[in-house]
C-alpha positions in Angstrom: 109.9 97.1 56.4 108.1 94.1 55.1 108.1 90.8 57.8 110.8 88.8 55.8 113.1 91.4 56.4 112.6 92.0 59.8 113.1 88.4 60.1 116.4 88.8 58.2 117.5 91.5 61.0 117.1 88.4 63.2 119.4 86.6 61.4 122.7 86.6 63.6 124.8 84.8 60.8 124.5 88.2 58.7 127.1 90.9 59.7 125.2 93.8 60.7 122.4 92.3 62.5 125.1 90.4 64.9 127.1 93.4 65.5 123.8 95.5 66.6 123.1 92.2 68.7 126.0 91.8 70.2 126.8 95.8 70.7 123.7 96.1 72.3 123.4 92.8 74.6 125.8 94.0 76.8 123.8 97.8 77.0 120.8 95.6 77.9 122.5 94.0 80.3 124.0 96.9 82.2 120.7 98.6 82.0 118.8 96.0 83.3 121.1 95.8 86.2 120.5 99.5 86.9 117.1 98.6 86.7 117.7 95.9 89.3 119.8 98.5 91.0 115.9 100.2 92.0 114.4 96.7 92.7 116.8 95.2 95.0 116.2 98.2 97.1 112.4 97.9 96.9 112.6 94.1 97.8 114.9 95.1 100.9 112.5 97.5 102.3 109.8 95.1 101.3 111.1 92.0 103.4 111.6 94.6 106.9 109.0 93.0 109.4 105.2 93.7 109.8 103.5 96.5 108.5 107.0 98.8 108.0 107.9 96.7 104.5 104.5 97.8 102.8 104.8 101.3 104.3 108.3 101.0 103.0 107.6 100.7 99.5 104.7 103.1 99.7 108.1 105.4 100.6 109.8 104.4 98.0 107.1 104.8 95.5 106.4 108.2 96.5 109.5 109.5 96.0 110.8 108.0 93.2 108.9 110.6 90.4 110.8 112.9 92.0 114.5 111.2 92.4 113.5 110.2 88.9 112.7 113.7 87.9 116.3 114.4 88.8 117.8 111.6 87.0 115.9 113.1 84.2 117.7 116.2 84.1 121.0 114.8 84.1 119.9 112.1 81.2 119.1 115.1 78.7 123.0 116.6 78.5 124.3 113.4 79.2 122.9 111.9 76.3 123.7 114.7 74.6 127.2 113.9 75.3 127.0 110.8 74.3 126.0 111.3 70.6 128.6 114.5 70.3 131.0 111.6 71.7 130.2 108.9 69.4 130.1 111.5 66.1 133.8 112.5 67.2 135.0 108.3 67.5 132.9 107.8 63.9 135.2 111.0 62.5 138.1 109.1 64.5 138.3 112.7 65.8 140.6 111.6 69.0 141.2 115.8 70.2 137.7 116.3 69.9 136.3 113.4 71.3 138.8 114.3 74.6 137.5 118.4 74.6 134.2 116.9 74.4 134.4 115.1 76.9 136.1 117.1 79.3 133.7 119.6 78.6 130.8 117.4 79.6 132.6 116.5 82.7 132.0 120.0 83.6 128.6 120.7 82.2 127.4 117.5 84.4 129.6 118.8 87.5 127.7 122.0 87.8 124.3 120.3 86.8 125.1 118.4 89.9 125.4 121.4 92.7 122.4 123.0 90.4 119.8 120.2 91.5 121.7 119.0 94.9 121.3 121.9 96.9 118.0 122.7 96.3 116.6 119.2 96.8 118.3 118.8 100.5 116.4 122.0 101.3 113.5 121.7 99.8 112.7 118.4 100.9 109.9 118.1 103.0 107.7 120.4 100.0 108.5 117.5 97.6 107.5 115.3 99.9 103.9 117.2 100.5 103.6 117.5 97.6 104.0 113.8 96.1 101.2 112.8 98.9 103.4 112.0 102.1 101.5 111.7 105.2 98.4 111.0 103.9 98.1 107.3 104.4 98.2 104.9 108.0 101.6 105.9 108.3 102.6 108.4 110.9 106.0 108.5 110.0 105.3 108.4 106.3 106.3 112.3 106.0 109.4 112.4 108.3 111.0 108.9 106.1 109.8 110.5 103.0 111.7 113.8 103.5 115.2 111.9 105.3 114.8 109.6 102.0 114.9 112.8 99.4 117.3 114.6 100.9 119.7 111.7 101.1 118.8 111.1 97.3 118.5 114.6 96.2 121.6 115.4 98.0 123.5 112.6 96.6 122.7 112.8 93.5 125.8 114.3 91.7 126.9 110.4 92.0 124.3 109.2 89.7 124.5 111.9 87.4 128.5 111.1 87.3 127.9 107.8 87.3 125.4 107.5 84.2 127.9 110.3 82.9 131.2 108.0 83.1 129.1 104.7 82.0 127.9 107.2 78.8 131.1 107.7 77.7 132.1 104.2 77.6 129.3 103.1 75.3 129.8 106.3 72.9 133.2 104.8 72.4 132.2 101.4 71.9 133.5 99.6 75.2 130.3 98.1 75.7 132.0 95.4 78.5 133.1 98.2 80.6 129.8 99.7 80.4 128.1 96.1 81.4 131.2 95.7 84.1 130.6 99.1 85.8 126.8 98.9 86.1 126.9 95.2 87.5 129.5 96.3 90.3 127.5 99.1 91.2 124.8 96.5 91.5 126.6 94.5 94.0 128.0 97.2 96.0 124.2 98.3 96.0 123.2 94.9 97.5 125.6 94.9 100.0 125.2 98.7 101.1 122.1 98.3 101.4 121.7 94.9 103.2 124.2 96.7 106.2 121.8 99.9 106.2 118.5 98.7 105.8 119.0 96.2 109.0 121.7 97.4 110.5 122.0 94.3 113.6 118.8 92.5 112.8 116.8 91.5 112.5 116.9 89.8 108.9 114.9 88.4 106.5 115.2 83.9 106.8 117.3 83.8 103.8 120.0 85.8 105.1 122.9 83.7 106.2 123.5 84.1 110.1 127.1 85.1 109.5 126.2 88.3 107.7 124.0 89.3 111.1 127.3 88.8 112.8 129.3 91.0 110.3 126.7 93.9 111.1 126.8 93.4 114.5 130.1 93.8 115.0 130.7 96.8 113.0 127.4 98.2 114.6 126.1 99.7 111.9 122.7 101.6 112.7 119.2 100.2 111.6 117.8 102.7 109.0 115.0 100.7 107.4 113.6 102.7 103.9 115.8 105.2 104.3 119.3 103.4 104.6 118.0 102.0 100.8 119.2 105.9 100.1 122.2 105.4 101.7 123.5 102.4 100.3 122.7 103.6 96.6 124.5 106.9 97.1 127.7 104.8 98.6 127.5 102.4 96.1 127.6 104.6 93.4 130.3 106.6 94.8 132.6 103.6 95.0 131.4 102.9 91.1 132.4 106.9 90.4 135.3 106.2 90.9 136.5 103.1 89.5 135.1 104.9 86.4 136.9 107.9 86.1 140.3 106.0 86.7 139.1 103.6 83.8 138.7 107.0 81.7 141.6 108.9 83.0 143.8 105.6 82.0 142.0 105.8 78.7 142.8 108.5 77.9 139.3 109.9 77.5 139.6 112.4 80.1 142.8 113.9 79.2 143.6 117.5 78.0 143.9 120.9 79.6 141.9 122.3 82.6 140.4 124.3 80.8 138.4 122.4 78.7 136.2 121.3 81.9 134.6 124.6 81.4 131.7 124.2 78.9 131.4 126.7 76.0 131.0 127.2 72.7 129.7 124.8 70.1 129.6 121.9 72.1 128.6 124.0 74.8 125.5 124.9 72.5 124.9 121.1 71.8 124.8 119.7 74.7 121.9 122.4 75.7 120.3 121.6 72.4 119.7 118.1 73.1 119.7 118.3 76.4 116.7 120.3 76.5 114.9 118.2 73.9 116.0 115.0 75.4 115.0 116.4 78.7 111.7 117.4 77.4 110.9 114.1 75.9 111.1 112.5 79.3 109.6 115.2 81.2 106.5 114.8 79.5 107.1 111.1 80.6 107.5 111.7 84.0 104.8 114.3 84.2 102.3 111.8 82.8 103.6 108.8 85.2 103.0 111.7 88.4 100.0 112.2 87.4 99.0 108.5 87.1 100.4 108.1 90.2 98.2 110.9 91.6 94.9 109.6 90.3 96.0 105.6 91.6 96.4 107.1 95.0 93.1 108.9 94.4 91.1 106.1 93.4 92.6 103.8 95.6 91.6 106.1 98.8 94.8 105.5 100.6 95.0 101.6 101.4 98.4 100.7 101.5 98.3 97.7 99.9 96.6 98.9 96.8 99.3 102.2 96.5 102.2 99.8 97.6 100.9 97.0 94.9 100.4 99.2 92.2 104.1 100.8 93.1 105.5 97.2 93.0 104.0 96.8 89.3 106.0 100.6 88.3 108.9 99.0 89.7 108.4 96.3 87.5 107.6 98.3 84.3 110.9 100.3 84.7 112.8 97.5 84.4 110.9 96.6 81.3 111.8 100.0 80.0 115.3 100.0 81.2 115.9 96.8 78.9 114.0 98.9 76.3 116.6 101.6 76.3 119.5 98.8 76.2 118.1 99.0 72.5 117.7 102.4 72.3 121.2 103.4 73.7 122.5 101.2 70.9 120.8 102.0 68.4 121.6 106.2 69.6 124.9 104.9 69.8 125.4 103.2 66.1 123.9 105.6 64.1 126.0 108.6 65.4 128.8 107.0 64.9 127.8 105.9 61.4 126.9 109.1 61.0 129.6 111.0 62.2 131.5 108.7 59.5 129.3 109.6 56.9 127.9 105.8 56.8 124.0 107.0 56.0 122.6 103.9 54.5 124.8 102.0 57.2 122.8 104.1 60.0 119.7 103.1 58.5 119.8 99.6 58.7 121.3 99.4 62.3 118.4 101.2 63.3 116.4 98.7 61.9 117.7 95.7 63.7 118.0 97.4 66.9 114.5 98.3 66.3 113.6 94.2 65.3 115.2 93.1 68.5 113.7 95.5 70.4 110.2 94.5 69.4 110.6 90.8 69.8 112.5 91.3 73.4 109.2 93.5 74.5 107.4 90.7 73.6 109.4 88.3 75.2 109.3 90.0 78.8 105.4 91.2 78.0 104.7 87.4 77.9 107.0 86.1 81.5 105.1 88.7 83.4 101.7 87.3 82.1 102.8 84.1 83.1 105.0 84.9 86.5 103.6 88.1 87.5 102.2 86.9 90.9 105.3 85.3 91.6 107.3 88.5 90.7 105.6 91.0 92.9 105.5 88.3 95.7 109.3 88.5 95.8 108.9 91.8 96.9 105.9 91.3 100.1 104.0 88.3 100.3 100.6 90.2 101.8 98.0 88.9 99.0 96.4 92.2 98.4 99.9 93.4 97.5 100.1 90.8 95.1 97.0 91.0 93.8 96.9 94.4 93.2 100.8 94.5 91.1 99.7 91.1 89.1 96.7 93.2 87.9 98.5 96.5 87.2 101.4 94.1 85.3 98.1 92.5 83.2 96.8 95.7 82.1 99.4 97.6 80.9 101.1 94.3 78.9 100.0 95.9 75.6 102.7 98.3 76.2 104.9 96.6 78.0 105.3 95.0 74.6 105.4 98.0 72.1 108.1 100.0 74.6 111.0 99.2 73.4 110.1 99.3 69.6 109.0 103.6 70.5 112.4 103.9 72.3 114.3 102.7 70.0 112.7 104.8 67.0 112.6 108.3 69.8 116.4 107.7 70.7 117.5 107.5 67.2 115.5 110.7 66.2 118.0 112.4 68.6 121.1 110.6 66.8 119.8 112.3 63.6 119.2 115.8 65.6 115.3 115.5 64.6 115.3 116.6 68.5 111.5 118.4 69.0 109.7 115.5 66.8 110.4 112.7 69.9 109.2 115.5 72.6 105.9 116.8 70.2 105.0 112.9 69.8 104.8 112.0 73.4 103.4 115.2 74.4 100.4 114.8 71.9 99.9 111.5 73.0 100.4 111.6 77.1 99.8 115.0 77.9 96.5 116.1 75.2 95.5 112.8 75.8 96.3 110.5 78.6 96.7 113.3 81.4 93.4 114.6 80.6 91.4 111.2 80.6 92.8 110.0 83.8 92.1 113.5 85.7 88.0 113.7 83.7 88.3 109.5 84.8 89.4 109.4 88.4 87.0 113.1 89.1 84.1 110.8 87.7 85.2 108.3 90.2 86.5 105.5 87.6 88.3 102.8 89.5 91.8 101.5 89.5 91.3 99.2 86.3 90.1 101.6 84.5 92.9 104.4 85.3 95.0 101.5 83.9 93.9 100.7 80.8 93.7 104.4 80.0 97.3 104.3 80.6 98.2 101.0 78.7 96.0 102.3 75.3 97.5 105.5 75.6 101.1 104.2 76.0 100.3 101.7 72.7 99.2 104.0 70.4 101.8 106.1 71.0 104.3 103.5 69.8 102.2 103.5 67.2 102.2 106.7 66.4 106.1 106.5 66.3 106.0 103.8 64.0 103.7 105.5 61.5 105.8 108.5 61.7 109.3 106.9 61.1 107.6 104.5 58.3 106.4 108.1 56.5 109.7 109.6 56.6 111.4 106.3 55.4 115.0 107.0 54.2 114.6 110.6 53.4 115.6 110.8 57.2 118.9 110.3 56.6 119.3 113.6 55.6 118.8 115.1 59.0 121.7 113.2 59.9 123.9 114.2 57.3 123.2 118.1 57.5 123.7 117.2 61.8 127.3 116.7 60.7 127.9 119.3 58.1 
């Protein structure tokens, strides 16, 4: 695509260019709040008094590859769902979009006892294993294994919760989608502001009034680990607003029956699941490990582990946005698609693609600017700050080029090209990155250096994307159109 017409894709007064705008906007917008959903909780824990908001986050950052890991597992089939879901509204298939969906329900149901259980007892191991209790803190082990379990446990409402939001955007309701995610958000701050503190005492920008409300309902002081609480509350209130806003649709409608998974959509949902799955695995197994080696190198000081966390927490909200894109663009082409619209498909994916780029670009440049100012919201120690400003400067690069490769990965999976997204990154972060960090850290590299591994690996794989997708050019429309033969 030559640069005048990416700069047409940016031209809202065309048709197609506004409606991938303003379908996605309001994706971006509800996945940014989820991604705010992780960050308020961090900047609770962070303002708790003295040394316990550092050790906080160093909590929260230890656990979170592996609550993320979880998430992770319920993405896959979920956004499997969601393109089965999307091909069925495109055919205006209205029986099959509701057996789909019912049959999803299911799938994600037992997915969600699958993954609970075992996390509440094996919590502690996770914990071990992740690092806990290596640090200052002697109570680093016992808050990291209350915090998984409570997570862990709880997590059938996220999985129902992203499940429920899924099905909203595969149908087009993009405002309920926004609506649900930014209620969660507030039931998340407020949750969490009772659990966190419980009486007091509060961070100086709390209103008085609200110390009063907690006192009188005496609600216990829980510190890190009442940030679990309040998201699993929060999203169980959100669960079920959803699933009365789909059972009044008419969405989730049909005979008991169809809650139990089988057959061809059965099949599908495991087909792209896995892939899906895969992909991100080999995400998540690359950030563990970088998260490994930054503990490594850092030698245990809190403030370098809890600054560098503070900078993740800042790059998944980046990549949150990123997928705002990507969800619409997943979104759009399946439902072309499932139309028969191939050419249609092809040039929403290239706007979603266009406004990815230039939003990467956007944030890439505020956090160059702001970045000390960001991580300071968080804890105001200056090695805290200093150490997330320099993880934020380093990895910029891909900051920028994110949301440009998750747009052209997500869209892959619309067309059902479902190993080429999970051979890419594997190439890329696992014969690549993984190995340099583990030969860089044993050769005693510092913390800059484990970064810009990270942030060259993390561009050229966007690049590799790009090169890939340019090669195939339209003759990837066919994958789409033998998906839905």
């Amino acid at each position: 695509m030559s640069l005048l017409a990416a700069l047409r894709m940016l031209n809202l007064a065309r048709p197609l260019p506004r409606h991938v705008f303003f379908f996605g906007l309001p994706l971006l917008l509800g996945l940014s709040a989820h991604a705010l959903f992780n960050l308020v909780d961090t900047l609770l824990v962070g303002q708790l008094p003295g040394t316990e908001g550092a050790r906080g986050i160093a909590v929260t950052g230890l656990c979170d590859p592996v609550t993320t890991f979880q998430t992770i597992l319920f993405n896959g089939p979920i956004a499997g769902a969601g393109v089965l879901v999307a091909n069925r509204f495109g055919a205006r298939d209205d029986a099959g979009l509701r057996r789909v969906a019912l049959q999803a329900t299911g799938f994600v149901l037992l997915l969600s006892v699958a993954l609970g259980l075992p996390g509440v007892v094996f919590a502690e191991d996770l914990a071990l294993m992740m690092g806990a209790g290596q640090g200052e803190d002697p109570r680093q082990l016992e808050h990291c294994t209350s915090y998984l379990q409570v997570l862990l446990g709880g997590g059938f409402t996220g999985g129902m919760f992203l499940y429920l939001t899924t099905l909203q955007r595969a149908v087009g309701s993009v405002k309920a989608f926004m609506g649900l995610f930014l209620l969660s958000n507030v039931l998340n701050l407020l949750f969490c502001m009772l659990l966190i503190y419980g009486p007091g005492p509060y961070p100086a920008w709390v209103p008085q009034a609200w110390g009063d409300f907690a006192q009188a309902l005496e609600v216990p002081r829980l510190g890190v680990v009442g940030s679990a609480w309040g998201a699993v509350l929060a999203r169980l209130v959100s669960v079920s607003l959803a699933l009365a806003l789909a059972m009044g649709q008419g969405y989730l409608r049909g005979a008991m029956s169809w809650l139990l998974p089988r057959g061809q959509a059965l099949r599908d949902l495991i087909a792209i699941g896995f892939w899906k799955n895969g992909q991100v695995a080999v995400r998540g197994l690359a950030g563990g490990v970088l998260i490994r080696v930054l503990q490594f190198a850092g030698k245990g000081d809190e403030a370098v582990v809890s600054g560098v966390f503070v900078g993740m927490k800042i790059e998944l909200l980046l990549t949150l946005v990123a997928f705002g894109w990507g969800t619409a663009a997943q979104t759009l082409v399946a439902t072309s698609l499932g139309a028969g619209k191939l050419d249609r498909a092809l040039e929403e994916e290239k706007a979603a693609a266009v406004l990815a780029s230039l939003c990467g670009l956007t944030g890439a440049g505020l956090l160059l600017v702001f970045g000390a100012e960001v991580a300071a919201l968080f804890n105001p120690t200056p090695e805290l700050i200093y150490w997330s400003d320099l993880f934020v400067h380093i990895t910029a690069l891909s900051f920028a080029l994110t949301p440009l490769n998750v747009v052209l990965s997500q869209t892959m999976f619309a067309r059902r090209q479902l190993r080429l997204p999970v051979i890419l990154d594997g190439g890329v972060l696992l014969l690549v990155m993984v190995p340099a960090l583990a030969v860089a850290a044993w050769a005693g590299a510092g913390i800059a250096t484990l970064l810009w591994i990270n942030s060259g690996c993390n561009a050229a794989l966007t690049l590799l994307y790009l090169a890939v997708r340019v090669r195939a050019g339209s003759s990837s429309q066919g994958a789409g159109a033998s998906a839905q033969a």
